[in-house]
PDB file of N, CA, C and O in Angstrom:
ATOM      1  N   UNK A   1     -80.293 -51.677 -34.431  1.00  0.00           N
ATOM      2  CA  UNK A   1     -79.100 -51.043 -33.938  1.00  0.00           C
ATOM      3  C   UNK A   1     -77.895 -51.895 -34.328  1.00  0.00           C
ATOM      4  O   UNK A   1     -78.015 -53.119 -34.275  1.00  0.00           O
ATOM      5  N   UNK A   2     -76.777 -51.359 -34.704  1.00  0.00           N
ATOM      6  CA  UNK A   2     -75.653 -51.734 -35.228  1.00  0.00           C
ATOM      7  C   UNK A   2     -74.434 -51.509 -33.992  1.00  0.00           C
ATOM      8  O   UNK A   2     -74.271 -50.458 -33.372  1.00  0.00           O
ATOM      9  N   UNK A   3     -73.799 -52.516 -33.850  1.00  0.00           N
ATOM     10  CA  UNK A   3     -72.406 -52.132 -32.770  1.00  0.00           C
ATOM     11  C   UNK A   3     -71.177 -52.410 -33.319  1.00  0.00           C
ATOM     12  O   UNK A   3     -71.004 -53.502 -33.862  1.00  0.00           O
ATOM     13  N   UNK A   4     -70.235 -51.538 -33.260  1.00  0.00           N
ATOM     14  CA  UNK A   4     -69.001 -52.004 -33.726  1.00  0.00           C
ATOM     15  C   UNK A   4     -67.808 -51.123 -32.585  1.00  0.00           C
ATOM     16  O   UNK A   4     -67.672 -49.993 -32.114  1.00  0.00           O
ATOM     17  N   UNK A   5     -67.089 -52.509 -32.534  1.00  0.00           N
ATOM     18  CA  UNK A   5     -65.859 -52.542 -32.016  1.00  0.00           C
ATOM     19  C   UNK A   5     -64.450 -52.302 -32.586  1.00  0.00           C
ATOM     20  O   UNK A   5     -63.823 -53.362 -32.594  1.00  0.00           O
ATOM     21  N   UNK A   6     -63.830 -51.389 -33.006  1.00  0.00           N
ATOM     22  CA  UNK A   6     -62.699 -51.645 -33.434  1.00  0.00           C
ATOM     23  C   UNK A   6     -61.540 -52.082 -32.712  1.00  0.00           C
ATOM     24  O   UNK A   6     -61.877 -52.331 -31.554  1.00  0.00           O
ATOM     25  N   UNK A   7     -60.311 -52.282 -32.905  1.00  0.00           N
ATOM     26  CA  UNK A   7     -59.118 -53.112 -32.323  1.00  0.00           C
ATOM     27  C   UNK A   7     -59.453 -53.520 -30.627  1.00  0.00           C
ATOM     28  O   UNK A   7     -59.099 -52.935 -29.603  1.00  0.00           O
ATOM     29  N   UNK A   8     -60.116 -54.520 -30.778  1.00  0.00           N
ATOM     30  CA  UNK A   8     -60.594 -54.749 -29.544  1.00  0.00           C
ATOM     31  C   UNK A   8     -59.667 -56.284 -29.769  1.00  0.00           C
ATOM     32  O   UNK A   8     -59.411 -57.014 -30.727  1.00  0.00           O
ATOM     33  N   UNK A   9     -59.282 -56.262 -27.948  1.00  0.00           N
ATOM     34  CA  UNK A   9     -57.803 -57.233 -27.969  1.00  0.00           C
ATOM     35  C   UNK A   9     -58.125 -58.082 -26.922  1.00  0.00           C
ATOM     36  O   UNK A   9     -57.162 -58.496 -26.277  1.00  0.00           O
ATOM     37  N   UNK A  10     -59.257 -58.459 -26.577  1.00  0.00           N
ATOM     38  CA  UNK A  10     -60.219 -59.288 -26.022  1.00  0.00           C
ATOM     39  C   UNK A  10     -59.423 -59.095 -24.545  1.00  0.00           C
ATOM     40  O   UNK A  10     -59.394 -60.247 -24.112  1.00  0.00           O
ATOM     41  N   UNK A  11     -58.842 -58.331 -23.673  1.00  0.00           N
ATOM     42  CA  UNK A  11     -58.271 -57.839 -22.276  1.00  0.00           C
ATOM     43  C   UNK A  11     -59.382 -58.421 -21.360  1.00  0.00           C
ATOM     44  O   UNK A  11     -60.276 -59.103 -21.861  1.00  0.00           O
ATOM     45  N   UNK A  12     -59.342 -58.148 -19.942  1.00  0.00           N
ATOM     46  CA  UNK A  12     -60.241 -58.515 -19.018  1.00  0.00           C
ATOM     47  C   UNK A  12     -61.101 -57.434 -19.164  1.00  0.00           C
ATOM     48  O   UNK A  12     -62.059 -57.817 -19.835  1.00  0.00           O
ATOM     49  N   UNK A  13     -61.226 -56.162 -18.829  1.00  0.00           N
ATOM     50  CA  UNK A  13     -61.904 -55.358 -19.103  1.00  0.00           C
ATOM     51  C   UNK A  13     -62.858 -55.098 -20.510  1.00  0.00           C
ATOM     52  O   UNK A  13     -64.024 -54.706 -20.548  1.00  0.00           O
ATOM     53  N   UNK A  14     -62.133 -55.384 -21.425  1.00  0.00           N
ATOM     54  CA  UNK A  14     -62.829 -55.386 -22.784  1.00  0.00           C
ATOM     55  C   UNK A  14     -63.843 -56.651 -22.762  1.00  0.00           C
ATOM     56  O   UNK A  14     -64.926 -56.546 -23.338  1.00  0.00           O
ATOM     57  N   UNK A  15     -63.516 -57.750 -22.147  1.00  0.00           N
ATOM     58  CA  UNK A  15     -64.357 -59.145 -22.372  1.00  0.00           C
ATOM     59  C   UNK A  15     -65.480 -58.880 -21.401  1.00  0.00           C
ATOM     60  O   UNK A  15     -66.561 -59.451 -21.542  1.00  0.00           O
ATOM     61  N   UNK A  16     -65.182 -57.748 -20.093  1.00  0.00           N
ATOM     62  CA  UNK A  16     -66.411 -57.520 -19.647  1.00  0.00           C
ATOM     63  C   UNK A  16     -67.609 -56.960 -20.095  1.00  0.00           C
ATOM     64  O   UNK A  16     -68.745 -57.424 -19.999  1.00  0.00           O
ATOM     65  N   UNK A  17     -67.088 -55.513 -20.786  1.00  0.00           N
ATOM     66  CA  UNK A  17     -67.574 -54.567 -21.459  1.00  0.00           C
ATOM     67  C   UNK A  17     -69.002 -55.094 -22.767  1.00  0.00           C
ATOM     68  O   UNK A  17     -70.108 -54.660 -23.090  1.00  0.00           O
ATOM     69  N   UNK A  18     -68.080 -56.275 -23.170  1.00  0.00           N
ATOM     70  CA  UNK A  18     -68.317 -57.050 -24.519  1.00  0.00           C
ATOM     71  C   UNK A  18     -69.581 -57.704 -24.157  1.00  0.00           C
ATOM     72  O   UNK A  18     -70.707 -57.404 -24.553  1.00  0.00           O
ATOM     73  N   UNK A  19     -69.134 -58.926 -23.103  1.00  0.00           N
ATOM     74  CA  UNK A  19     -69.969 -59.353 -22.679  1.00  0.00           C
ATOM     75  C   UNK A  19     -71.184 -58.427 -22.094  1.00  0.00           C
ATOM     76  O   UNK A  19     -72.245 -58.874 -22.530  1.00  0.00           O
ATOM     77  N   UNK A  20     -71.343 -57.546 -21.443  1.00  0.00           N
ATOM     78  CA  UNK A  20     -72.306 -56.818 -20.781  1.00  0.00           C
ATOM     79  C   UNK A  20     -73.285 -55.830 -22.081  1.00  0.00           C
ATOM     80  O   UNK A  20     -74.442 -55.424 -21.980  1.00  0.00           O
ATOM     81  N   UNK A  21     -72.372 -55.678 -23.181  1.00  0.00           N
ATOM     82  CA  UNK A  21     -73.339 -54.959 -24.129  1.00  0.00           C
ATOM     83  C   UNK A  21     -73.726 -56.252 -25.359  1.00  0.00           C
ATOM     84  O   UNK A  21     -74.208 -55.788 -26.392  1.00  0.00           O
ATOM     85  N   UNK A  22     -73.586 -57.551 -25.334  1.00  0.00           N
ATOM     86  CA  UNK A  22     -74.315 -58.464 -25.625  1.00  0.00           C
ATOM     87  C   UNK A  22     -75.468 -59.364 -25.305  1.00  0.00           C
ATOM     88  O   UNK A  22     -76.326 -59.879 -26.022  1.00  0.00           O
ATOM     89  N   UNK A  23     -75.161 -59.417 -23.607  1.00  0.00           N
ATOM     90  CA  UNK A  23     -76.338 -59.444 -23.230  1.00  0.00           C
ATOM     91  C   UNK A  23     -77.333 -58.476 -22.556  1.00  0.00           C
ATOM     92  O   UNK A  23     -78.212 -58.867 -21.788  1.00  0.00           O
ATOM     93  N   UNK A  24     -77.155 -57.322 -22.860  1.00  0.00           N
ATOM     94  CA  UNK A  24     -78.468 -56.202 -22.411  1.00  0.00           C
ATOM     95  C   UNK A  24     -78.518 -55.219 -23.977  1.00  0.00           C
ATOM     96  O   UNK A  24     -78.682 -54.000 -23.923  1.00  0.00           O
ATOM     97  N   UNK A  25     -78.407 -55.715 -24.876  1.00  0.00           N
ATOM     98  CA  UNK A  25     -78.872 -54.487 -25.834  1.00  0.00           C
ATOM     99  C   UNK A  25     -79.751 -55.695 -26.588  1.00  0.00           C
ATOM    100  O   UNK A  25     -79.437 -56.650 -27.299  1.00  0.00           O
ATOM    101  N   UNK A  26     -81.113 -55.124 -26.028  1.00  0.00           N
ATOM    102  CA  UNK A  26     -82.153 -55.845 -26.892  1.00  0.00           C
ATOM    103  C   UNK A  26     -82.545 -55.860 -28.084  1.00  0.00           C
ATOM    104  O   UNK A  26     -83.272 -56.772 -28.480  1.00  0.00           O
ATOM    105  N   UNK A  27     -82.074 -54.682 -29.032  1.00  0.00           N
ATOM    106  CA  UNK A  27     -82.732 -53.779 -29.878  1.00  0.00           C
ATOM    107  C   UNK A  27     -81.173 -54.476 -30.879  1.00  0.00           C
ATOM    108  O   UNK A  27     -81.246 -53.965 -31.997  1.00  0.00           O
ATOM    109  N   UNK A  28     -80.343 -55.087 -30.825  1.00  0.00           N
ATOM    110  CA  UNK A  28     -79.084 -55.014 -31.436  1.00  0.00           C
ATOM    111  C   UNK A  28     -79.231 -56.224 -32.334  1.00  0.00           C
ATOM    112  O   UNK A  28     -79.675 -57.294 -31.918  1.00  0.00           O
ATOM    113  N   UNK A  29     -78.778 -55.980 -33.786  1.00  0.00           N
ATOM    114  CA  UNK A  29     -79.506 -56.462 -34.996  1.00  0.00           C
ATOM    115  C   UNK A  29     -77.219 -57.180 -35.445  1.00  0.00           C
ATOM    116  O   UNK A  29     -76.743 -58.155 -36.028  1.00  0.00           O
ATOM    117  N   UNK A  30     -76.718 -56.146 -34.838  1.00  0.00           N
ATOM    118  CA  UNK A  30     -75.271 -56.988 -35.396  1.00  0.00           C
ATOM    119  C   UNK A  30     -74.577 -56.140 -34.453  1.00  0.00           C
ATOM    120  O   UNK A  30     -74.963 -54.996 -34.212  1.00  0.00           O
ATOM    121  N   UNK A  31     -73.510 -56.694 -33.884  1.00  0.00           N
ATOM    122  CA  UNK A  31     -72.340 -56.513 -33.530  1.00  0.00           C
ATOM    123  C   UNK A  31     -71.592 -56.916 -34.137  1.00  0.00           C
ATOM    124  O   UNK A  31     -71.862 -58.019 -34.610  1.00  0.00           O
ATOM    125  N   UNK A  32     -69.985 -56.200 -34.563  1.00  0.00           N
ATOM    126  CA  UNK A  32     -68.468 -56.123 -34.957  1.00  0.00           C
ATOM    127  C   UNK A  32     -68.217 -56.110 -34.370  1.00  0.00           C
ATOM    128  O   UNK A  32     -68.722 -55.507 -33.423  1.00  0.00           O
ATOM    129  N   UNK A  33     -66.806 -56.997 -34.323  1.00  0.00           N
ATOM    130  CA  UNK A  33     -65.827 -56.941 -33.559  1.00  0.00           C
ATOM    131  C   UNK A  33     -64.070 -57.378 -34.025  1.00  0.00           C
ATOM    132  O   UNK A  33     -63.459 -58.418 -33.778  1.00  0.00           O
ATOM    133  N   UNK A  34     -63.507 -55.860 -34.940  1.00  0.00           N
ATOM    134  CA  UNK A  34     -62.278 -56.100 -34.897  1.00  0.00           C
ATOM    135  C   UNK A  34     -61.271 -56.079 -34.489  1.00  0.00           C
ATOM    136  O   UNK A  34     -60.930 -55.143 -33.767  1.00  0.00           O
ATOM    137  N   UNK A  35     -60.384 -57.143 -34.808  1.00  0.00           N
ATOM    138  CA  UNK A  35     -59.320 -57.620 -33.995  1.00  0.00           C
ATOM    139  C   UNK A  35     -57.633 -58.304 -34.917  1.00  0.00           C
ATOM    140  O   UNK A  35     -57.512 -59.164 -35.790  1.00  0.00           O
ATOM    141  N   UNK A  36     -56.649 -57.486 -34.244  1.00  0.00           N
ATOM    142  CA  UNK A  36     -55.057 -58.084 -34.825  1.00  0.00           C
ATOM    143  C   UNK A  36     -54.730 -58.725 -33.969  1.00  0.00           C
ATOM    144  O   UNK A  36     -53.550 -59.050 -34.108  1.00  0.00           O
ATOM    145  N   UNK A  37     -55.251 -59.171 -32.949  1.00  0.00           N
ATOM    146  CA  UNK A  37     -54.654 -60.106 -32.084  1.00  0.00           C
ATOM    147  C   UNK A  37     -54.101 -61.648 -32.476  1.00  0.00           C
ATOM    148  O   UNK A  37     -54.452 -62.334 -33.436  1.00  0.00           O
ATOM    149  N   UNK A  38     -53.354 -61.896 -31.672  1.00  0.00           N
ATOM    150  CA  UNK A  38     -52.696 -63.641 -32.334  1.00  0.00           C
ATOM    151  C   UNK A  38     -54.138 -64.427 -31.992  1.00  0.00           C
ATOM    152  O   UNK A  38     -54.649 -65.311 -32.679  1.00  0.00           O
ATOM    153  N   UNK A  39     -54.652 -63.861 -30.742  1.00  0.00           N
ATOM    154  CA  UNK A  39     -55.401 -65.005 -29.844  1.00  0.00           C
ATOM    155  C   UNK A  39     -56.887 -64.635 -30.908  1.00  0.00           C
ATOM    156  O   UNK A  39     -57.856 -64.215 -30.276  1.00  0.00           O
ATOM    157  N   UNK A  40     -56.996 -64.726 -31.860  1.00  0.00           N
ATOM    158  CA  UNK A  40     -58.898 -64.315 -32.932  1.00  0.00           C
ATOM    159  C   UNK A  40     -59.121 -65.642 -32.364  1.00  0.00           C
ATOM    160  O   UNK A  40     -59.507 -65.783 -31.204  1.00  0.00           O
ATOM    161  N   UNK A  41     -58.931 -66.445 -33.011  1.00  0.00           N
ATOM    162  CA  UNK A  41     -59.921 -67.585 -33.037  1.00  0.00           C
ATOM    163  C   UNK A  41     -60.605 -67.640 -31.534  1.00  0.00           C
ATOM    164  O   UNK A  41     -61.832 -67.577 -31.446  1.00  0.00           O
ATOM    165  N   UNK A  42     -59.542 -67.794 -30.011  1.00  0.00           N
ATOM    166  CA  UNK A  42     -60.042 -67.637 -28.799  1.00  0.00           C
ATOM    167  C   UNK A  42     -60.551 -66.974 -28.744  1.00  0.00           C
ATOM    168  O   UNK A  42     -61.490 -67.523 -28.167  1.00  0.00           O
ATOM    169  N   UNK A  43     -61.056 -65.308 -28.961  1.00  0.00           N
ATOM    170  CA  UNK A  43     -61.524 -64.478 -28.695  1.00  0.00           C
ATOM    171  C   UNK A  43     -62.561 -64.734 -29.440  1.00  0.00           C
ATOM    172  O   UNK A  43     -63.611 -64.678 -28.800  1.00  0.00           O
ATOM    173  N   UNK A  44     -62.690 -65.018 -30.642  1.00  0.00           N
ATOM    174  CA  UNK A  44     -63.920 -65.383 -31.376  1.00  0.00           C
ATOM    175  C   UNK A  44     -64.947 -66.526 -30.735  1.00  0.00           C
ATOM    176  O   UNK A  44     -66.168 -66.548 -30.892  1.00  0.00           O
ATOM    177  N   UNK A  45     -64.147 -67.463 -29.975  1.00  0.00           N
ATOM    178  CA  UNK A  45     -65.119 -68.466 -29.524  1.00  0.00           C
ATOM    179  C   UNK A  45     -65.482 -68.294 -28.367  1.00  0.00           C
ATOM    180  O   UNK A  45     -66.549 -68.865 -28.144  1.00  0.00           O
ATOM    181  N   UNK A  46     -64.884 -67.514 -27.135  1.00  0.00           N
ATOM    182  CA  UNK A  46     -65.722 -66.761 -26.216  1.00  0.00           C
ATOM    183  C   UNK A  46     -66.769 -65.416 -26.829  1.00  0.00           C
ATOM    184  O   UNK A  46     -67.727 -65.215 -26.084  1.00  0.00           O
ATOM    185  N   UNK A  47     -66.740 -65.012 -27.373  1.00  0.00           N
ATOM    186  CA  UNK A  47     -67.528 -63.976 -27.718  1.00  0.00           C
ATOM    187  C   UNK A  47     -68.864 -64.776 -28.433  1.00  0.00           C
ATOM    188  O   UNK A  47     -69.995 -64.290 -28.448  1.00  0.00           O
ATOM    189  N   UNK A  48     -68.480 -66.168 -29.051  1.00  0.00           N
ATOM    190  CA  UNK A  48     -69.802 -66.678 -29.556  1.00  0.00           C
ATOM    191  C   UNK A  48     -70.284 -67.669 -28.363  1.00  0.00           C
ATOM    192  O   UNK A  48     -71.093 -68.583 -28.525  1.00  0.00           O
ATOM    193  N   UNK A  49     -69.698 -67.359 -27.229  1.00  0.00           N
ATOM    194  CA  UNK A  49     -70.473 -68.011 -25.714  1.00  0.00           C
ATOM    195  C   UNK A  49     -71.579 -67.197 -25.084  1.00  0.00           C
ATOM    196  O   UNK A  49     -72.588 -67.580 -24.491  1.00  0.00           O
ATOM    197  N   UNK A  50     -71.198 -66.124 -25.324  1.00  0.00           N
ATOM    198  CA  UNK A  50     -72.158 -65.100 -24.539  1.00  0.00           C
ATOM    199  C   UNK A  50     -73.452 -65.024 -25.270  1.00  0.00           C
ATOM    200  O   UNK A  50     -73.688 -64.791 -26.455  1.00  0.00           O
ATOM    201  N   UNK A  51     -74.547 -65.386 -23.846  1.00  0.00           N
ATOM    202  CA  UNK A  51     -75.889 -64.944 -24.026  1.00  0.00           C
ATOM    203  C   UNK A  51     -75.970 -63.594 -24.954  1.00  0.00           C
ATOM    204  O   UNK A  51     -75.176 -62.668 -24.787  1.00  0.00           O
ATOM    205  N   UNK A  52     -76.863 -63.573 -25.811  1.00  0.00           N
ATOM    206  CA  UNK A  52     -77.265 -62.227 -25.981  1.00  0.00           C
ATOM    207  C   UNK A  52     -78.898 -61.887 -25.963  1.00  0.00           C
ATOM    208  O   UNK A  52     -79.858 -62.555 -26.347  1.00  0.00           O
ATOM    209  N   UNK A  53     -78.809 -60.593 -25.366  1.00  0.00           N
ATOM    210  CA  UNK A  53     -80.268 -59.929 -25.124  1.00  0.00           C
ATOM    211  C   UNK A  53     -81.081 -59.856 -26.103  1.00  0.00           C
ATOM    212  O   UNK A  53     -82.291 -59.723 -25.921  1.00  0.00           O
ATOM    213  N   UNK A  54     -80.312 -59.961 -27.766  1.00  0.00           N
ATOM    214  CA  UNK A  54     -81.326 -59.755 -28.962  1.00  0.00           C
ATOM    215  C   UNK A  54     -81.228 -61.017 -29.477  1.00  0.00           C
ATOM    216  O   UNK A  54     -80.114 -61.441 -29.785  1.00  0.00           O
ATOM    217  N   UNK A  55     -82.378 -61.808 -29.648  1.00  0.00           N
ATOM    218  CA  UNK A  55     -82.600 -63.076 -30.524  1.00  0.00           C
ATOM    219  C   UNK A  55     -81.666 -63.021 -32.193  1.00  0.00           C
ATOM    220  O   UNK A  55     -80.824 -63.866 -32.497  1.00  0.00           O
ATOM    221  N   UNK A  56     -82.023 -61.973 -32.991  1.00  0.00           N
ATOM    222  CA  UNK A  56     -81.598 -61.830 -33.819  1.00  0.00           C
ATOM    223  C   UNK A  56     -80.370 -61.119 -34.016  1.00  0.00           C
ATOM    224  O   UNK A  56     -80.122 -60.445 -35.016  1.00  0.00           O
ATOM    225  N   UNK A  57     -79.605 -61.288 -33.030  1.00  0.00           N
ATOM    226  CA  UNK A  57     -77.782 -59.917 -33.047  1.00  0.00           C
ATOM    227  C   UNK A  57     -77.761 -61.805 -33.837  1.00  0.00           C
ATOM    228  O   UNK A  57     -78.121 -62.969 -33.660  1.00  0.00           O
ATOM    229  N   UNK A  58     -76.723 -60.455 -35.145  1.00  0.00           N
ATOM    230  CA  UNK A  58     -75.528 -61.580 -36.022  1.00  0.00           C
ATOM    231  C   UNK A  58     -74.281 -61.142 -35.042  1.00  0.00           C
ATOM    232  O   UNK A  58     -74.305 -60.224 -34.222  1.00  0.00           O
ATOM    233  N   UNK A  59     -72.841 -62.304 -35.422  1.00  0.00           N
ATOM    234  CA  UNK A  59     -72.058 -61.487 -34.384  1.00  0.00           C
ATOM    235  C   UNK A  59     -70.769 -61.728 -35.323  1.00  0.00           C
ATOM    236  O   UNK A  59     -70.337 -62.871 -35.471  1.00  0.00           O
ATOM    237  N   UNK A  60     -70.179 -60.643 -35.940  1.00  0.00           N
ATOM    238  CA  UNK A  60     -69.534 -60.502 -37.027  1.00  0.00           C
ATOM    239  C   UNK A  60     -67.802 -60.183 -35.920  1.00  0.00           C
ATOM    240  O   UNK A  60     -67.723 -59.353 -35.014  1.00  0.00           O
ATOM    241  N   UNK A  61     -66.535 -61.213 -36.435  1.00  0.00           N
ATOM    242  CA  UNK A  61     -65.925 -61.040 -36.094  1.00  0.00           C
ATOM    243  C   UNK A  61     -64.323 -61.011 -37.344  1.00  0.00           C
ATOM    244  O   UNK A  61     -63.935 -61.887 -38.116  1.00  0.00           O
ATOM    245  N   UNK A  62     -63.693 -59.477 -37.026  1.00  0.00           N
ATOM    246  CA  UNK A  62     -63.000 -59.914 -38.310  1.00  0.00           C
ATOM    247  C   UNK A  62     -61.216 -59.572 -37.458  1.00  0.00           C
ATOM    248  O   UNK A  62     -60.181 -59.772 -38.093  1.00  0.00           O
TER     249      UNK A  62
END
């Protein structure tokens, strides 16, 4: 299974969302996640904090 996010602006709600479908989609082989925000790099390095449910999710952030 493939996930992609477009203009995702790392908000409180979105970082929940994010977080909650990283760690319960077992079956998930890559997640995307793009972003114009100033804050990428922050958003990139919380998003590579979160547990995830699939051993093998790559986690592609552009």
């Amino acid at each position: 299974m493939i996930f992609e996010w477009r203009h995702y602006n790392g908000t409180d709600e979105e970082r929940e969302a994010a977080k909650y479908i990283l760690g319960n989609a077992s079956c998930l082989k890559k997640a995307s996640f793009y972003s114009k925000s100033a804050r990428k790099r922050d958003i990139l390095k919380e998003l590579e904090s979160v547990a995830r449910g699939s051993k093998t999710c790559m986690l592609v952030f552009e």
